[in-house]
C-alpha positions as CSV (number, residue, x, y, z in Angstrom):
1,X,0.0,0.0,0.0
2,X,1.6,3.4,-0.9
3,X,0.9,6.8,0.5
4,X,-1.2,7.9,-2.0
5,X,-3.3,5.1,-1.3
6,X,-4.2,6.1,2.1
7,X,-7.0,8.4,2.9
8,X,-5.3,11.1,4.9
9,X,-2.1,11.6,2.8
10,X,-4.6,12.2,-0.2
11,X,-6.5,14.8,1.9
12,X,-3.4,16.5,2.8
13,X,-2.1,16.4,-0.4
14,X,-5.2,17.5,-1.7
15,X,-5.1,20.4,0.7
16,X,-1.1,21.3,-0.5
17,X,-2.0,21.2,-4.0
18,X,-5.1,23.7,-3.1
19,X,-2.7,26.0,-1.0
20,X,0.3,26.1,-3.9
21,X,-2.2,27.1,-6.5
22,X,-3.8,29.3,-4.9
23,X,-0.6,31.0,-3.3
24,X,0.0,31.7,-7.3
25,X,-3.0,33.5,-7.6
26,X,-2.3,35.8,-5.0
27,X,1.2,36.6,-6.3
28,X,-0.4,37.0,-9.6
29,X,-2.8,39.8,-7.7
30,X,0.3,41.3,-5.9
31,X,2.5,41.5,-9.6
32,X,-1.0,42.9,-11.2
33,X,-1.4,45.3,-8.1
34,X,-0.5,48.5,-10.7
35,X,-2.2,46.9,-14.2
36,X,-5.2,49.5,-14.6
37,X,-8.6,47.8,-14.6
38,X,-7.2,44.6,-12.7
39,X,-9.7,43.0,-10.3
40,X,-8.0,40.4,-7.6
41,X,-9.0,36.7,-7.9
42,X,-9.0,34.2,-5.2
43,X,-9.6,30.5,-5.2
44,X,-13.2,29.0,-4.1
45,X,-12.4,27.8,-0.6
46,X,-12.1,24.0,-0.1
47,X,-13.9,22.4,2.7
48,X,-11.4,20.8,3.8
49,X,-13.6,18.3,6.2
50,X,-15.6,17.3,3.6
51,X,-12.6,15.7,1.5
52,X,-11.8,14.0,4.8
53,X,-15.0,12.6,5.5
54,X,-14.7,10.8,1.6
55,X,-11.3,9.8,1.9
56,X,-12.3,8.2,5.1
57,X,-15.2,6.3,4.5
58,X,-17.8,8.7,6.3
59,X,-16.1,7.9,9.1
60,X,-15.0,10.9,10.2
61,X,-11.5,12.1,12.3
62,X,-12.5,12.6,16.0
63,X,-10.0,12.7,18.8
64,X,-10.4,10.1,21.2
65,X,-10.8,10.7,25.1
66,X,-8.9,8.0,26.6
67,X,-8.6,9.3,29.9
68,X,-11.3,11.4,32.2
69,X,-9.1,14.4,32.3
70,X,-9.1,15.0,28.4
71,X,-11.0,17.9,27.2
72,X,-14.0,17.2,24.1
73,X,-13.9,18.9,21.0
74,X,-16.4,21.4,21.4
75,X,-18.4,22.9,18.5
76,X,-17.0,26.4,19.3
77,X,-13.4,25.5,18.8
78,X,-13.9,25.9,14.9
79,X,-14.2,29.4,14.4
80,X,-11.7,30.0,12.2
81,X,-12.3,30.4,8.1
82,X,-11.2,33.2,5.4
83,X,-12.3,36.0,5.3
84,X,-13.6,37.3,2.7
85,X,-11.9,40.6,0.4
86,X,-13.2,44.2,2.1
87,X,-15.0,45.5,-0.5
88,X,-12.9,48.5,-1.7
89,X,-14.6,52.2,-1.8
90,X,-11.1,53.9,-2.7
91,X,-9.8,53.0,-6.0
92,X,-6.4,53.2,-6.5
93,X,-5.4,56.1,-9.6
94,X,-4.8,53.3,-12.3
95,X,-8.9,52.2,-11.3
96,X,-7.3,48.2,-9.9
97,X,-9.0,47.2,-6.7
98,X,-6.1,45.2,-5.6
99,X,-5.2,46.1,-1.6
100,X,-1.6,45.2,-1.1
101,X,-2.1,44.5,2.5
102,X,-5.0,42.9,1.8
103,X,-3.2,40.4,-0.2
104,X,0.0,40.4,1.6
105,X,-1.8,38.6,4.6
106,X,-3.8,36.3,2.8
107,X,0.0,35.2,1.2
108,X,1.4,34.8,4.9
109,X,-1.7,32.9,5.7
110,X,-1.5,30.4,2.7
111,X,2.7,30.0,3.8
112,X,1.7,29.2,7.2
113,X,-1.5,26.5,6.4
114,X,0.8,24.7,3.8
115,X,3.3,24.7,6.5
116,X,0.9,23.4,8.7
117,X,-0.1,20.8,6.1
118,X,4.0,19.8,5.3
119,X,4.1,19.6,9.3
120,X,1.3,16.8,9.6
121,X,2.3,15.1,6.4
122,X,5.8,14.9,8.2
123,X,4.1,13.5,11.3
124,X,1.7,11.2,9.6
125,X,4.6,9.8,7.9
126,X,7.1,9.2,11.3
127,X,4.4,7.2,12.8
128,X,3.9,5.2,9.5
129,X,7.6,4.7,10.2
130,X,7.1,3.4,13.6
131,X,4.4,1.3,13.2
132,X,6.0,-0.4,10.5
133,X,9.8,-0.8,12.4
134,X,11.4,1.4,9.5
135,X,13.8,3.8,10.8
């Protein structure tokens, strides 16, 4: 059985393949930032728990309380999501609605979720490792 083969490395891999595209769109909006007329693009968010729930079967990811003392997952604890582009009032002079800032933190975003993503695929793959006696 290879990686690929296994539900969660095709999720995250997925979700890196997602997060490198779409880090090209918003350089493309930051090196378009002075083209006159140019409106910013962005990618249709994935839903990241949906792709999960097919690579696994329905089955779903939960964390598993194995002792009394471990906190639940509540409902509240996702809260996070993009946000979307403000809508702009002040054009810039060359009539673009590209916001620098605007897509300067949506790029340090994207480096730190496919980080993030390199991070568990890292971990995923040490305890493959372990549980297979391969050092």
């Amino acid at each position: 059985m290879s990686g690929q083969e296994i539900g969660l490395f095709k999720a995250l891999g997925a979700k890196l393949d997602y997060l490198g595209q779409r880090h090209r769109v918003i350089a493309e909006n930051i090196a378009n930032a002075d083209t006159p007329g140019y409106r910013p693009h962005d990618l249709k968010p994935v839903d990241f728990e949906s792709i999960l729930k097919g690579v696994s079967n329905g089955m779903g990811v939960r964390p598993e309380a194995t002792d009394p003392a471990h906190m639940g997952a509540s409902p509240e604890a996702s809260g996070g999501g993009e946000k979307n582009q403000k809508h702009v009032y002040e054009v810039a002079p060359v009539g673009n609605a590209v916001v620098i800032e605007e897509q300067l933190l949506s790029a340090g975003r994207n480096v730190m979720d496919y980080n993030l993503m390199l991070n568990i695929y890292q971990k995923q793959m040490g305890m493959m490792k372990i549980a297979l006696g391969v050092r």
